[in-house]
N, C-alpha and C positions, 0 to 999 in steps of 0.2 A: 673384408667388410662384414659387419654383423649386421643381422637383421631386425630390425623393428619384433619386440616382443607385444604382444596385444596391440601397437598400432596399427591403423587400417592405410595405405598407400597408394597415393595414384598410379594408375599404370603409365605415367612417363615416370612416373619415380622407378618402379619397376622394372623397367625397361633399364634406367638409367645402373641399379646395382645388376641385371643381367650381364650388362659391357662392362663390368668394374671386378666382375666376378667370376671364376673357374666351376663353380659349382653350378649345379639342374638347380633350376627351382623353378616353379610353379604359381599360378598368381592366380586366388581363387578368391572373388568376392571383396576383392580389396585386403585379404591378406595374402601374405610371402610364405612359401612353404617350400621346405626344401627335400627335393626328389632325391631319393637311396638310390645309388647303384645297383644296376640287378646282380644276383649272385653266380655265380658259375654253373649251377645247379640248375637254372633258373634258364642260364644262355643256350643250354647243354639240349635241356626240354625242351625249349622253343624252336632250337633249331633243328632237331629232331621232327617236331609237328610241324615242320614250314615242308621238311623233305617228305612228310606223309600224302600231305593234302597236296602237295605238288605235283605227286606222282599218281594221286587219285584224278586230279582235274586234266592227264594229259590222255 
């Protein structure tokens, strides 16, 4: 399903290409934006600082 270019959407429209759809997207202000996959770099980092702070706060 494509999404609305410059049109603005209700959120049950919203909602409704969500279930219709495999892809992240995001719903800001009445538009559809579609959310990137984080990168491996990105997974690597964070989960890195989840095991930093986790080991600080015990």
């Amino acid at each position: 399903m494509s999404l609305p270019k410059g049109n603005f959407v209700t959120y049950e429209e919203y909602e409704e290409m969500k279930k219709s759809s495999e892809h992240l997207m995001e719903y800001i202000d009445g538009v559809v934006y579609m959310s990137p996959s984080p990168s491996p770099d990105h997974q690597r980092t964070s989960m890195k600082l989840s095991l930093v702070l986790g080991n600080l706060l015990e």
